[in-house]
C-alpha positions in Angstrom: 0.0 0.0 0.0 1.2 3.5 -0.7 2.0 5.6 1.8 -0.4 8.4 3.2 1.3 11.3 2.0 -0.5 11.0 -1.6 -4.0 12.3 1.0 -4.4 15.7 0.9 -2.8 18.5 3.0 -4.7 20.0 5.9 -5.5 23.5 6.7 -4.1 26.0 4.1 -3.9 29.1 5.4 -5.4 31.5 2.9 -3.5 34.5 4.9 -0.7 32.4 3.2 -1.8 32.4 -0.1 -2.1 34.9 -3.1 -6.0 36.2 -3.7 -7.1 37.4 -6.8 -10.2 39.0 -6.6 -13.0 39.0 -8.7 -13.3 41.0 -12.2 -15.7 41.3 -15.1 -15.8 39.0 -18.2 -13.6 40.6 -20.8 -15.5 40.8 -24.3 -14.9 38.8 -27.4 -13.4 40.5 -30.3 -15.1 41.0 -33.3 -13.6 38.3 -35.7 -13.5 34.5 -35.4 -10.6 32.4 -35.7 -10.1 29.3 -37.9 -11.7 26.1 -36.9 -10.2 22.3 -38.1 -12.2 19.5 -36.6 -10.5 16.1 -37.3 -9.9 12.2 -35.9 -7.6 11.2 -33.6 -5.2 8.3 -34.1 -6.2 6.4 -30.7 -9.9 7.8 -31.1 -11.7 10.3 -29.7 -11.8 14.2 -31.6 -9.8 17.3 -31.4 -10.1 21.0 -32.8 -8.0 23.6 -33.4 -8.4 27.5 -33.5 -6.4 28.9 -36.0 -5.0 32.3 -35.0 -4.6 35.1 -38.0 -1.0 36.0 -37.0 0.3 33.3 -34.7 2.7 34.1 -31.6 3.9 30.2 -31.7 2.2 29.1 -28.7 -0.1 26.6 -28.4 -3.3 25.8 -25.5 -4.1 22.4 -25.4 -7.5 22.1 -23.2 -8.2 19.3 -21.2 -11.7 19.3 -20.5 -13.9 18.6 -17.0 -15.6 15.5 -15.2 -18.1 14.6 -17.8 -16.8 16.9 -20.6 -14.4 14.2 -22.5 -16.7 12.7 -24.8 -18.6 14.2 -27.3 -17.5 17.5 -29.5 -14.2 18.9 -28.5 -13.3 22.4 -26.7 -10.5 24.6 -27.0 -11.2 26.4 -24.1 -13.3 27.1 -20.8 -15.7 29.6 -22.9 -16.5 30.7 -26.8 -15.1 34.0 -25.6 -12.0 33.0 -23.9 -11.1 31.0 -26.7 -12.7 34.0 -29.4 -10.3 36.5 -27.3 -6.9 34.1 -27.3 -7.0 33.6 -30.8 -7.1 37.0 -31.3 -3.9 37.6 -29.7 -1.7 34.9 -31.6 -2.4 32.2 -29.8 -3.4 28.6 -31.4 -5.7 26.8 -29.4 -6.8 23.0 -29.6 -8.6 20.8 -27.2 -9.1 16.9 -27.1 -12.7 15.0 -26.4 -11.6 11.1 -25.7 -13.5 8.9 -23.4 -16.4 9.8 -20.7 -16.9 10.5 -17.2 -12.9 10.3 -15.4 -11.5 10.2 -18.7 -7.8 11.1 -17.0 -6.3 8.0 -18.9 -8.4 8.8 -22.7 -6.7 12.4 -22.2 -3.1 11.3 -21.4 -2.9 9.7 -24.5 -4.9 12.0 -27.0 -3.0 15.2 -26.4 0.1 14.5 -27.5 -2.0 13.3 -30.1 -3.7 16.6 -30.3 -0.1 18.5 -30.4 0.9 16.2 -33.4 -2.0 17.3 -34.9 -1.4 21.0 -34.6 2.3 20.6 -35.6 1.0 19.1 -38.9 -1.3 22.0 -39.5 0.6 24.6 -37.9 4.2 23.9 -38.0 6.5 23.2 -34.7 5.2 25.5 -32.1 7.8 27.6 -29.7 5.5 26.7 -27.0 2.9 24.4 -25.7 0.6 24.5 -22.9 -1.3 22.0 -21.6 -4.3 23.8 -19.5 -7.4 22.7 -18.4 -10.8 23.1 -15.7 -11.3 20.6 -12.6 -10.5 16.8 -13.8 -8.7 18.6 -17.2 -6.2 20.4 -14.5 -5.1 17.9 -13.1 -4.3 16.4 -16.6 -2.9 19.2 -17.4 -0.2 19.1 -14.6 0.3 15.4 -15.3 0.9 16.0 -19.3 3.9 18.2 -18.2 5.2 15.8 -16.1 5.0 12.2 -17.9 5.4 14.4 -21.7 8.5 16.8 -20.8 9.8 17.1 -24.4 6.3 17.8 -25.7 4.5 20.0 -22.7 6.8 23.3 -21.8 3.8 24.8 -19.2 0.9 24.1 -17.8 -1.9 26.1 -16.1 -4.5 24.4 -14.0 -7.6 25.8 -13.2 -10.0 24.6 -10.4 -7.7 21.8 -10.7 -7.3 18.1 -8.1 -4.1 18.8 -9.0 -2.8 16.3 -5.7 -4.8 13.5 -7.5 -8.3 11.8 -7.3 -6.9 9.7 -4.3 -6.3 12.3 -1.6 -9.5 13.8 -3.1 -11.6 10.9 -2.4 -9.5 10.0 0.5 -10.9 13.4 1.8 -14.4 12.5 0.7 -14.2 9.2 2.7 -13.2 10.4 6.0 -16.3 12.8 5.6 -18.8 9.4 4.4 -17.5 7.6 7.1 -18.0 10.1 10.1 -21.5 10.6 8.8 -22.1 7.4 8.4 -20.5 6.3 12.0 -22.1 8.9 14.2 -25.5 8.8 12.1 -26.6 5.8 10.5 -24.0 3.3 11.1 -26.4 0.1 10.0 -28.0 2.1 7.0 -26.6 -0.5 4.3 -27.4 2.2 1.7 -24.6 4.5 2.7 -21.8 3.0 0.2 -18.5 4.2 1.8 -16.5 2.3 -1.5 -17.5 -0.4 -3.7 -20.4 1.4 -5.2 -23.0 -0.9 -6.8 -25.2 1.6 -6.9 -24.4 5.3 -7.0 -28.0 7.4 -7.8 -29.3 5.4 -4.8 -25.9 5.8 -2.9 -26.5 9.7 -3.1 -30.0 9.8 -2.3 -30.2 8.1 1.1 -27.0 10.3 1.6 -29.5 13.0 1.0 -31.8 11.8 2.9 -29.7 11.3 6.0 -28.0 14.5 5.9 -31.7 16.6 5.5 -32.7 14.8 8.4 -29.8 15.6 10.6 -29.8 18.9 9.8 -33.3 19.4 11.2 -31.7 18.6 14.9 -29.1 20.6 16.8 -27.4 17.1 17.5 -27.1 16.6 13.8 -26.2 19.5 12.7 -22.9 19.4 15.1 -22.4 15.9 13.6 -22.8 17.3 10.0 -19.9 20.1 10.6 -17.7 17.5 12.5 -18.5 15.4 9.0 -17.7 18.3 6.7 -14.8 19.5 8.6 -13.0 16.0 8.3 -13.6 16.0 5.0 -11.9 19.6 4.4 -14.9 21.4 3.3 -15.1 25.2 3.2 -17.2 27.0 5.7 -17.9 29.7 3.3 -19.2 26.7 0.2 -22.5 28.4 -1.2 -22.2 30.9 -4.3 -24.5 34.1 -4.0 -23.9 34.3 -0.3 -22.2 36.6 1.7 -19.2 34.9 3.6 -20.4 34.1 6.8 -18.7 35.8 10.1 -16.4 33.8 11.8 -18.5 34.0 14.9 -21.6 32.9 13.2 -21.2 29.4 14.0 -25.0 28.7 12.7 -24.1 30.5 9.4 -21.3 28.2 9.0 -22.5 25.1 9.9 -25.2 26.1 7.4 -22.8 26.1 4.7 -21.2 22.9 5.4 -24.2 21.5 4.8 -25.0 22.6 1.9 -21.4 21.8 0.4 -21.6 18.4 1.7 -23.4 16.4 -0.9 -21.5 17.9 -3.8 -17.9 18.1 -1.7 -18.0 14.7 0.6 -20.6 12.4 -1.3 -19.2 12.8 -4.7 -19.4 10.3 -7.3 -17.2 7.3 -6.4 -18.7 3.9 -8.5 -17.5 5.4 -12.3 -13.8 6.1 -10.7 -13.6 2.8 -8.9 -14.8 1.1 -12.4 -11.9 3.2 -14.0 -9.5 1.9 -11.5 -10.6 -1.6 -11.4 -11.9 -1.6 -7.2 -12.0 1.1 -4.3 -8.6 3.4 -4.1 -9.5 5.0 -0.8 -8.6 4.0 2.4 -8.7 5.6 6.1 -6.6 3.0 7.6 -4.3 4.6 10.1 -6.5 8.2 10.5 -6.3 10.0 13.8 -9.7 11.9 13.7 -9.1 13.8 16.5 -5.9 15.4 14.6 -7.0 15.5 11.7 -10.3 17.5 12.7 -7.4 19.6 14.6 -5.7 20.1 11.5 -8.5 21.0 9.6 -9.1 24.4 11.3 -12.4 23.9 12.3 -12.1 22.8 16.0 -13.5 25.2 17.7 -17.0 25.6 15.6 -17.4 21.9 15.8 -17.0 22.1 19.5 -19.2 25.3 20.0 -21.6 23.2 17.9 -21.3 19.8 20.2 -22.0 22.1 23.3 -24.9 23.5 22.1 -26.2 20.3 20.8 -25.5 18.5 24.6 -22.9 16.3 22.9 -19.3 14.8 23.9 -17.2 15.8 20.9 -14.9 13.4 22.8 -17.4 10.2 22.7 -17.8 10.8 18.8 -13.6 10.9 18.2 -13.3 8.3 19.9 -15.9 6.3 18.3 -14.9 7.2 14.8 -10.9 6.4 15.7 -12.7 2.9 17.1 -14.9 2.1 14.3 -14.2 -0.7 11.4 -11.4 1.4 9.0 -11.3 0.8 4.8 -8.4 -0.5 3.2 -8.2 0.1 -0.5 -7.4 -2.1 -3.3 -3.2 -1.7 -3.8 -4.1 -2.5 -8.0 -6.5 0.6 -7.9 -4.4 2.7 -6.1 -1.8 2.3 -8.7 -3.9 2.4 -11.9 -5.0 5.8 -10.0 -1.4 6.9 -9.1 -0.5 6.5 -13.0 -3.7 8.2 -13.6 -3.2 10.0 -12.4 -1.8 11.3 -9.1 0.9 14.2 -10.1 4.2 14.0 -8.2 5.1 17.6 -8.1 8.7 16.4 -10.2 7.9 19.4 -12.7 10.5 20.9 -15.1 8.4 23.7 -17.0 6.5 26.5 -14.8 2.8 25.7 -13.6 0.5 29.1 -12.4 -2.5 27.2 -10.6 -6.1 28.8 -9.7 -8.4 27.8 -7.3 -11.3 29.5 -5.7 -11.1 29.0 -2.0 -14.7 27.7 -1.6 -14.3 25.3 -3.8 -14.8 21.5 -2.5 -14.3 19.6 -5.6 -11.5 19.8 -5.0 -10.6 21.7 -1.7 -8.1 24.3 -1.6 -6.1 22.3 0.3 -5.2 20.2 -2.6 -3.5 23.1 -4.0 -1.0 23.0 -0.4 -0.3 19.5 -1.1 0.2 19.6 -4.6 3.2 23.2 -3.7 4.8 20.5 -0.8 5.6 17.9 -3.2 7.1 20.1 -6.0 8.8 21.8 -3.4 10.4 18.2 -2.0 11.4 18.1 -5.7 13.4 21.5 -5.5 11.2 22.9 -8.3 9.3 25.6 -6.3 10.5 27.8 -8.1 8.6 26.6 -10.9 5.4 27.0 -9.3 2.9 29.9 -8.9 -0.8 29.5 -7.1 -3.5 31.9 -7.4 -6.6 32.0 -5.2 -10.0 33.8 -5.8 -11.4 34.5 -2.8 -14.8 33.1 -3.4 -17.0 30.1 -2.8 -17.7 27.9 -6.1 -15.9 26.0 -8.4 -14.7 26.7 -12.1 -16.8 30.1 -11.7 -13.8 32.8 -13.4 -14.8 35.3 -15.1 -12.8 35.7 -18.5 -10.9 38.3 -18.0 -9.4 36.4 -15.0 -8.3 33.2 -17.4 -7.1 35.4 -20.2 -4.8 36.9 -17.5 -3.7 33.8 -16.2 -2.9 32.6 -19.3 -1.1 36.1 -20.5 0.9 35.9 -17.2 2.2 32.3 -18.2 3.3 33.3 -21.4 5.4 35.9 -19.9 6.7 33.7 -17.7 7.8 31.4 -20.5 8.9 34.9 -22.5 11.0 35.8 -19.7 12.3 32.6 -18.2 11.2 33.9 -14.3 8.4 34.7 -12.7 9.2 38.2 -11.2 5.8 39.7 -9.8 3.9 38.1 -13.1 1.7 36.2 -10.9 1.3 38.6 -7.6 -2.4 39.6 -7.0 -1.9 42.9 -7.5 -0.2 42.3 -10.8 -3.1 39.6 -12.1 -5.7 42.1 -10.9 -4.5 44.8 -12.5 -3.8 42.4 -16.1 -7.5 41.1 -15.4 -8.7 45.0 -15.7 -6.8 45.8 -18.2 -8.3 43.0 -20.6 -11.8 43.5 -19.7 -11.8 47.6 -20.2 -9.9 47.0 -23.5 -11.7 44.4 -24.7 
């Protein structure tokens, strides 16, 4: 069995990280680039944008959970993709396989590049980008394809890998499950046979709980171990940190989409269950998480030990994963930070698909590679997931290729300096 340090990180300070705020979409320019639709050798489509005047860059886009089959993007929107285009660069994108289609996409964008070389000629640059499942292919392209992938830029990415993600999501199943419905058969931790009805009597546990003060303490001890953000809901106002209701309220709405995501298609990619939480202290770990002291405001109010229910979850039956899984997961594909091109990262730090913290442990093991240097993260202060605005992807992309222009990364990616980029590109646009 692997080691635990493929989980995620806990408790990433966001004082720690950079914040980009928030910026109107920038416009799409008048003219339309170029389009060449075409086959793939291994199967699957691809299409490129054909810029007017090209700068010799290429975007290859990886595309999201559920995006990889079908007709294939270039891009996370028409406009972005309209707007790129129109500064020089050439943009393709790859649709092979469905659902966690991490392995179809390892294997049709090189394709995709070979493509766009025949088209296009040899370009100075390529970089592999793409939203959610795509970034973390994107980060893994530049790792396993070195002399093909010179950058890449993930956005909303589970760039640590779908293991510590759904490592994450277990320890929140399992403390639901444990302190709320323990003989509820329903409650698949791992081996899905059934996922739709796997997510409903989730559902209908979790509404029920949340309709009790002891439940909803349960529910944000649940959420907590599974890393979710307190602040999860987009259109709300962030909640004070001395709302404890207000938070809790949050967790629980985040907790279906963050904790109870969908397992069975994943463990039928991998061939059996890849999560384990053998060897999990849930008492540190829900100190880690920085959550402690609403959960424990929450169990006083509520009348409950917060003791009784650590120690009960550190007590109760633990999950071992299957070691085949793990390494058809860990191929792919769980990136191991071993980077030797630059990677600018951007997360929102509500997101729970993945958590922000995935973004931590992703920076720890490319700094235990001595490539941190390599490596800039961006953070949108902001609940949600994949929700930029244009403006802010055509700055981060803008940013890279000054980065690869330059050979460092000076203040390129500094808040300041991505928020002012960001405004530049929506007033001109």
């Amino acid at each position: 069995m692997s080691s635990r340090s493929i989980r995620v990180g806990i408790g990433l300070a966001a004082s720690a990280a950079l914040v980009l705020a928030a910026v109107p979409a920038a416009a799409a320019p008048l003219s339309q680039p170029a389009e060449i639709r075409g086959a793939l050798p291994g199967g699957g489509q691809y299409v490129l944008h054909e810029p007017e005047q090209w700068n010799g860059t290429l975007l290859t886009w990886s595309p999201g959970y559920g995006g990889g089959g079908g007709t294939a993007s270039a891009g996370p929107s028409n406009e972005v993709v309209s707007w790129l285009t129109g500064q020089g660069y050439a943009l393709a994108g790859a649709a092979a396989g469905t659902g966690w289609a991490v392995e179809d996409l390892l294997a049709a964008q090189p394709q995709v590049v070979e493509a766009v070389t025949t088209a296009l000629g040899a370009p100075e640059h390529v970089v592999a980008w793409g939203a959610s499942m795509g970034g973390q292919v994107s980060v893994a392209l530049l790792e396993q394809q070195p002399d093909i992938f010179d950058a890449a830029l993930p956005l909303c990415g589970s760039i640590a890998g779908a293991i510590p993600m759904l490592n994450g999501s277990l320890d929140g199943t399992y403390a639901l499950k444990t302190l709320l419905a323990p003989e509820d058969s329903r409650l698949e931790l791992v081996d899905v046979t059934n996922e739709p009805a796997r997510q409903a009597a989730f559902k209908e546990v979790l509404d029920a709980a949340q309709q009790t003060t002891e439940g909803r303490a349960r529910i944000a001890l649940a959420a907590s171990l599974a890393q979710m953000p307190t602040w999860s809901q987009p259109g709300t106002d962030q909640p004070d940190r001395h709302d404890i209701q207000a938070q809790q309220e949050q967790l629980y709405g985040i907790f279906m989409w963050g904790a109870v995501s969908p397992r069975q298609p994943l463990e039928q990619r991998a061939g059996g269950n890849f999560s384990w939480n053998t060897g999990v202290d849930y008492t540190d770990a829900l100190r880690q998480s920085g959550n402690l002291q609403l959960v424990r405001q929450l169990y006083r109010g509520a009348g409950l030990s917060l003791d009784d229910d650590l120690t009960a979850l550190n007590a109760g039956e633990r999950i071992a994963a299957d070691e085949q899984a793990v390494a058809y997961m860990q191929q792919n594909a769980t990136p191991t930070g071993d980077i030797h091109g630059p990677v600018l990262s951007l997360h929102e730090t509500g997101d729970a698909a993945p958590v922000v913290a995935q973004a931590g442990t992703y920076a720890d093991r490319v700094r235990a590679h001595g490539h941190a240097a390599l490596l800039q993260q961006a953070f949108v202060d902001r609940p949600g997931h994949c929700a930029y605005s244009d403006a802010e992807v055509a700055a981060l992309v803008t940013a890279l290729q000054d980065r690869l222009d330059s050979g460092t990364w000076k203040n390129l990616a500094s808040p300041h300096a991505l928020n002012d980029r960001a405004d530049d590109i929506a007033e001109s646009s």
